[in-house]
C-alpha positions in Angstrom: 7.2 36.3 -3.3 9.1 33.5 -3.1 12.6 33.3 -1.5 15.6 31.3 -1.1 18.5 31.2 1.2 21.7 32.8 0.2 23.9 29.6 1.6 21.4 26.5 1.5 23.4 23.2 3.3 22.3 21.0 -0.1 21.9 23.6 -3.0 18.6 23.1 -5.7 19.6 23.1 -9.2 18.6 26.1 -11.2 16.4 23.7 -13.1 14.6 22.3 -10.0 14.3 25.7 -8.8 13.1 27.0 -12.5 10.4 24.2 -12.5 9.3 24.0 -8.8 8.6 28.2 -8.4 5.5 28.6 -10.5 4.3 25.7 -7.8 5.3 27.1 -4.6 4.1 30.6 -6.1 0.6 29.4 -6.4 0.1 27.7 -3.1 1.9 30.4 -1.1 5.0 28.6 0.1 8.7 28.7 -0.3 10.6 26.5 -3.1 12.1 25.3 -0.1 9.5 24.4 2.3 7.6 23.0 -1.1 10.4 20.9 -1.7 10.6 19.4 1.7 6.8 18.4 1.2 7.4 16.6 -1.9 10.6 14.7 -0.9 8.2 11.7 0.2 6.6 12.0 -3.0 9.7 12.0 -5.4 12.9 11.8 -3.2 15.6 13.9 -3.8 15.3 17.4 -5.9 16.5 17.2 -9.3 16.2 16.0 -12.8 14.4 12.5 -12.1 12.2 14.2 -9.7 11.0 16.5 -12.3 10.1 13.8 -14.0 8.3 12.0 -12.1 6.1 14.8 -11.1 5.7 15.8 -14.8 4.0 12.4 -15.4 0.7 12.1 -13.0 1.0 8.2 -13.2 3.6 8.3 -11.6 2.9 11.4 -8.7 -0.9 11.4 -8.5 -2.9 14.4 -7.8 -4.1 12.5 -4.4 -0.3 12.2 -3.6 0.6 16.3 -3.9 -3.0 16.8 -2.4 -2.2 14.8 0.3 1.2 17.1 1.5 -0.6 20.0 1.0 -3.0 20.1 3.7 -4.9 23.5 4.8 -4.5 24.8 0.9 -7.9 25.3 -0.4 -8.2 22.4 -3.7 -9.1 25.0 -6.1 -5.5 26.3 -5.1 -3.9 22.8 -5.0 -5.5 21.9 -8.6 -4.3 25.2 -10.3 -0.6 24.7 -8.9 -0.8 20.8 -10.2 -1.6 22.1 -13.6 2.0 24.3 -13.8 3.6 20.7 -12.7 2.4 18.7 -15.7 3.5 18.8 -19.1 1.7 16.7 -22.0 3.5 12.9 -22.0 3.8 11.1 -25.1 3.5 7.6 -25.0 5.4 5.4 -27.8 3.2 2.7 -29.0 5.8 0.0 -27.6 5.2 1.3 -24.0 1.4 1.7 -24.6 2.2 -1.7 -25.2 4.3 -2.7 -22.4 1.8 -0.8 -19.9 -0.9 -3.2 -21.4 0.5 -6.4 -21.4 2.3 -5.2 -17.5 -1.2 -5.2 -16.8 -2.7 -8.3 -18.3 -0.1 -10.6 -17.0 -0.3 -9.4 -13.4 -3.1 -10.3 -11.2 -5.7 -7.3 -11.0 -6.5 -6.1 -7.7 -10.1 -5.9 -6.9 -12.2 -3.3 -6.0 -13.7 -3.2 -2.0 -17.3 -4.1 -3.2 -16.3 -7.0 -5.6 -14.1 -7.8 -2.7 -16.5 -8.1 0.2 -18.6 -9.7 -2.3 -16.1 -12.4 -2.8 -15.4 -13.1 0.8 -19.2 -14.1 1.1 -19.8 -15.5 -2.1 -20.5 -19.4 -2.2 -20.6 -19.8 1.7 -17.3 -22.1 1.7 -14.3 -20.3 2.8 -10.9 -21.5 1.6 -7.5 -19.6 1.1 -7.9 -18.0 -2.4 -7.1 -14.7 -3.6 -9.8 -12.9 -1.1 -8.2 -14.3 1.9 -4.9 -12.9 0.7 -6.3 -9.8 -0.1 -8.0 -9.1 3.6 -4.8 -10.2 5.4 -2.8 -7.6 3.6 -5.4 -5.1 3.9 -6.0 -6.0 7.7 -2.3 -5.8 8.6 -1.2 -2.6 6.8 -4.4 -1.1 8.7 -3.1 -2.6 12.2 0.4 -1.2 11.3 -1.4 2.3 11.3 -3.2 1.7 14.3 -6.2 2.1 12.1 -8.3 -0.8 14.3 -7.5 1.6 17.3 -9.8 4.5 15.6 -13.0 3.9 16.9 -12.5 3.2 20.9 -10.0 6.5 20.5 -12.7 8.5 19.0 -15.5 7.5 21.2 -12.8 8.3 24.2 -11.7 12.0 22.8 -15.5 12.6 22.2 -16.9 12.1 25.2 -14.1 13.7 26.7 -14.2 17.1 24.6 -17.8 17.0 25.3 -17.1 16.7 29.0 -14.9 19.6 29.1 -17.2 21.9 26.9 -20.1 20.9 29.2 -22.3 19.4 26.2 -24.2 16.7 25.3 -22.4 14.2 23.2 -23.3 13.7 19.6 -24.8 10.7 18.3 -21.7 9.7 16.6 -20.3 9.1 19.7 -23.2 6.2 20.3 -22.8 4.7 16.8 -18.9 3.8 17.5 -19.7 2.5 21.2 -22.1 0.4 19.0 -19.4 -0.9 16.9 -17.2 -1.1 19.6 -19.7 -3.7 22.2 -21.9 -5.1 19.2 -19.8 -6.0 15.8 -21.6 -7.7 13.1 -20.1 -9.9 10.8 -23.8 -11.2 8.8 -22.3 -9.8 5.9 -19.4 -12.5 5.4 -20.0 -14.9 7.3 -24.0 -15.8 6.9 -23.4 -18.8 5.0 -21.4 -20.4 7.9 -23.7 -21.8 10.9 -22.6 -21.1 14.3 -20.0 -18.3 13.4 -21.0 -14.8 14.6 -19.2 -11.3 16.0 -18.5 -13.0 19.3 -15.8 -15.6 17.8 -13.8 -12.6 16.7 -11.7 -11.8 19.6 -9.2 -9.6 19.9 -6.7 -12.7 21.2 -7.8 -14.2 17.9 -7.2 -11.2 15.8 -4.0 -10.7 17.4 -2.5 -14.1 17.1 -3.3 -13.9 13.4 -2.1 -10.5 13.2 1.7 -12.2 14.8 1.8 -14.9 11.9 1.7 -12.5 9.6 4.6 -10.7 11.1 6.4 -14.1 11.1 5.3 -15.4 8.3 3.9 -13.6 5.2 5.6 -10.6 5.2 9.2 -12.0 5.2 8.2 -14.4 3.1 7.3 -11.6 0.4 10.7 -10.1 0.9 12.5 -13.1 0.5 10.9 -13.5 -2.8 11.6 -10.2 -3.4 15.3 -10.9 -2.8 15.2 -14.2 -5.5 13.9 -11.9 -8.0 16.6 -9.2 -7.7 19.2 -11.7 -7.4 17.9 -13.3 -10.4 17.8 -9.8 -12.4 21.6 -8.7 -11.0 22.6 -12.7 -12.2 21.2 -11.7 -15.8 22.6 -8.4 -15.8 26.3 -9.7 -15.0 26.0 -11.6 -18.1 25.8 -8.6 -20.2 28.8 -6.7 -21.7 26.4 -3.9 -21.5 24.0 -3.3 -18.2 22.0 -1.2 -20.3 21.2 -4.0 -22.7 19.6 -5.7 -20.3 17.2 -3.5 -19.2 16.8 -2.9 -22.8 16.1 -6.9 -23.1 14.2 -7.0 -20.3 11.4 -4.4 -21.4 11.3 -6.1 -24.5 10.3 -9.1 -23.0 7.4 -7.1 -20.7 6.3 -5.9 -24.1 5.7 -8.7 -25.5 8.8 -9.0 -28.0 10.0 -12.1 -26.2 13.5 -13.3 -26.3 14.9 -15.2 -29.2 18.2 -14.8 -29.9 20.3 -13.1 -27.3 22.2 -9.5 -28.8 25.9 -9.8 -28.9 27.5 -9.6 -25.3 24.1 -10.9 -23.6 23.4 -14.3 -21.9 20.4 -16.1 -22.2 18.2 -15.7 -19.1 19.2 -17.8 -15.7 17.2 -20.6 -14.9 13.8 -19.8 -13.3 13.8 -22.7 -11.2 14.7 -20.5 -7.7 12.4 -18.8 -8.6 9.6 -21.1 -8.8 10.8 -22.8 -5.7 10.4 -19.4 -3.5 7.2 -19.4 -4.8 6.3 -22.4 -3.8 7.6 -21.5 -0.1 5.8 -18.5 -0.2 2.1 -20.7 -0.7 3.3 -22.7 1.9 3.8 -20.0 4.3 0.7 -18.6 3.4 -1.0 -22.2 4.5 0.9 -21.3 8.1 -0.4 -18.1 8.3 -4.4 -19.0 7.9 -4.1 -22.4 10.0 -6.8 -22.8 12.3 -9.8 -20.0 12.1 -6.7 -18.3 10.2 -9.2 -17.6 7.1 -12.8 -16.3 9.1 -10.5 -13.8 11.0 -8.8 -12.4 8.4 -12.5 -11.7 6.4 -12.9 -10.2 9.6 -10.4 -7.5 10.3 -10.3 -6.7 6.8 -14.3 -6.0 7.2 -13.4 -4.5 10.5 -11.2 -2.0 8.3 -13.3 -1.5 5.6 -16.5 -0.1 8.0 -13.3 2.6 9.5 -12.0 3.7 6.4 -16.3 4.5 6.3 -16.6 6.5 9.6 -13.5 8.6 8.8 -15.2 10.2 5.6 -17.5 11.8 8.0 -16.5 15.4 7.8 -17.7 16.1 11.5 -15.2 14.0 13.0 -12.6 16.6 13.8 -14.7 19.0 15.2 -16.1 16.3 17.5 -13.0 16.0 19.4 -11.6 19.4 19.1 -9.0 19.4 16.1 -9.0 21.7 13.6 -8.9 19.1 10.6 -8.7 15.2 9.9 -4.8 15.6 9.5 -4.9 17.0 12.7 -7.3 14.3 14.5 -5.4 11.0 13.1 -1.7 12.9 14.2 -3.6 13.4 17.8 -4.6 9.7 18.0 -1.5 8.9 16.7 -2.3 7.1 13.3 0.6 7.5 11.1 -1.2 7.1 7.5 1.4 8.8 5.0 0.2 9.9 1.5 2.0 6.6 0.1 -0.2 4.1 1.9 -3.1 3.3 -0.8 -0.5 2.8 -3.6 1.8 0.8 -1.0 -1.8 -1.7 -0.1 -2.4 -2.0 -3.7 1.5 -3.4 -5.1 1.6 -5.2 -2.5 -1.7 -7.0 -2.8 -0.9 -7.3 -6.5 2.6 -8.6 -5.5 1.4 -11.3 -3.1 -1.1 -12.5 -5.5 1.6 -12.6 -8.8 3.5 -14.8 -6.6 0.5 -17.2 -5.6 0.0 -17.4 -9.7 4.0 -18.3 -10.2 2.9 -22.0 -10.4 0.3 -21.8 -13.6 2.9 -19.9 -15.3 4.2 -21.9 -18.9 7.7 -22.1 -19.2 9.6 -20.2 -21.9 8.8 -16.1 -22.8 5.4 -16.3 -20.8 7.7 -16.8 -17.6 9.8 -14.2 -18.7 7.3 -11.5 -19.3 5.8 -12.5 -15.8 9.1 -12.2 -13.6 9.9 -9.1 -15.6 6.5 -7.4 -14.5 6.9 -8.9 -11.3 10.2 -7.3 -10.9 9.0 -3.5 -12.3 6.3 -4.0 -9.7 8.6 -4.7 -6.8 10.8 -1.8 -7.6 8.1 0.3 -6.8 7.5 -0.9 -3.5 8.9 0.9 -0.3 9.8 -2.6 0.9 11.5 -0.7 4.1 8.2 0.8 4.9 6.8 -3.5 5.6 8.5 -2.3 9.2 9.4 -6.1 10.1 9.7 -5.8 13.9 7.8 -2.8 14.7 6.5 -2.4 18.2 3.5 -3.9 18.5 0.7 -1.5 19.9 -1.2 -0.8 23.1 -4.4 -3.3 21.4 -2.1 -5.5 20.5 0.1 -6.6 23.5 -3.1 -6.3 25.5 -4.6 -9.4 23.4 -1.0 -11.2 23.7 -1.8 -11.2 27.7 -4.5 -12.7 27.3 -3.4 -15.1 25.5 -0.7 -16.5 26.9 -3.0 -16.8 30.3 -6.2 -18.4 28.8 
């Protein structure tokens, strides 16, 4: 039975308590503690939070899933099912979702993507390139590149202390560990092979994208939002301008401006913090900037493979894989795929500013743009976040080689 306390410090709403009970019901948990698990999800309990878990676009199944750990799925999927409600779609936002998602850049998928970074033998900074150096530094922000010398550690240590042999897992990571293979990407280019990718070089790159891409992102960011709030203090009525501005997304375009609106503010800032953000992206890959990216984004790819073995946890003593990545200290929230994939989209919009026409194609683009950046955690980017044990390891060496 579910309860509540008598005197909560923040009290639910009768409606967030109405909706949320069938839930907690299901999975055997208090509206309470079921709330505090879906906070990261949807923020604060109320109306807009039942909203956004009414519409699975919005709160996926893999999200809930993910907060929900030791419920058995057939559990999890019945209690999903009370959350949902039938949403109906006006043909305008079918139509706004569409166009949303022609303008943008698509992100690619991870076999067209290693297929890219190989294809044609002649590396240069394109959309691949981009795509691994986010992908490499969200994983190194994780610790994600720290998995596999952790695992082969805890492995041979639980094995140790058990007094049996270790498993044959344990000799496939010391394999990646002393022997990494980059054939896959980098065949086409004579002379470059696992032993050019050092952790120094990793590391170095790693630095410049702390510098330079990531604030570079949030300074466009910035322009955008201070180009939106100059629009919207134009407007008699805030309203209208959201009003205008999903228009234009749709593909309604502009025209003539509704009483109390002003015409849009001049792009031009905008354009120019694009073209900053291209050239910090040239800063960024300098040097062997490009191969090494390709390469910790492939180093990332083959982890994200060995943790789908189901074995794992047992191998080092934890009762499941939540368990095992919270003992190695691998802070992967249920928000990280979603956060990798707006921000690659992001990045690459902005790469794309430049062979954007003037006039209501610009204005449908920064206004996607802008409903893309509003759903990214940009506090979760961590700018100055304490580099970790691999990582100030490598900066040693480099500063004495």
């Amino acid at each position: 039975m579910t309860t509540h306390p008598e005197n909560p410090a923040s009290p639910l709403s009768e409606a967030w308590v109405a909706y949320i009970t069938p839930f907690a019901d299901t999975v055997g948990k208090s509206v309470e503690e079921v709330t505090a698990l879906l906070q990261p999800i949807v923020g604060t309990p109320g109306d807009q939070a039942i909203a956004l878990l009414k519409d699975a676009s919005m709160a996926s199944d893999a999200d809930i899933k993910g907060v929900l750990t030791g419920v058995p799925t057939a559990v999890v999927n019945k209690a999903i099912k009370s959350l949902r409600e039938a949403v109906t779609v006006s043909p305008s936002a079918a139509a706004m979702a569409l166009n949303v998602g022609d303008i943008l850049p698509s992100v690619p998928g991870d076999e067209s993507w290693l297929s890219a970074l190989r294809a044609g033998g002649v590396l240069k900074i394109d959309q691949s390139t981009v795509i691994s150096a986010i992908r490499a530094a969200l994983a190194h922000r994780v610790n994600l590149f720290e998995i596999p010398e952790m695992l082969a550690r805890r492995m041979e240590q639980f094995a140790d202390e058990n007094a049996e042999p270790v498993p044959e897992e344990f000799f496939k990571l010391r394999k990646q560990l002393t022997r990494r293979s980059y054939a896959d990407i980098f065949e086409a280019i004579e002379g470059l092979d696992g032993t050019f990718v050092t952790d120094a070089r990793k590391n170095q790159l790693l630095g410049r994208i702390d510098a330079n891409l990531w604030p570079s992102i949030v300074s466009f960011q910035t322009q955008l939002k201070a180009w939106v709030d100059s629009w919207q203090q134009g407007a008699a009525n805030p309203a209208m301008l959201m009003n205008a501005v999903m228009a234009v997304v749709g593909g309604g375009g502009v025209g003539a401006m509704p009483p109390g609106m002003m015409a849009p503010p001049d792009t031009g800032t905008l354009r120019d913090q694009a073209e900053a953000f291209n050239d910090e992206i040239n800063k960024v890959f300098a040097g062997t900037g490009i191969q090494i990216a390709s390469a910790l984004a492939f180093d990332a790819s083959r982890i994200k493979q060995i943790l789908e073995n189901q074995r794992l946890p047992a191998l080092i003593g934890a009762a499941n894989r939540d368990q095992m990545l919270r003992q190695m200290g691998v802070e992967v929230s249920a928000t990280y795929p979603r956060l990798e994939a707006n921000l690659i989209k992001y990045a690459l919009a902005i790469m794309k500013v430049k062979d954007v026409a003037a006039g209501n194609e610009e204005l449908q683009y920064f206004g996607s743009l802008y409903m893309l950046g509003s759903q990214i955690p940009w506090d979760q980017l961590g700018m100055g976040k304490r580099a970790t044990r691999l990582s100030q390891d490598a900066d040693r060496r480099l500063r004495t080689a």
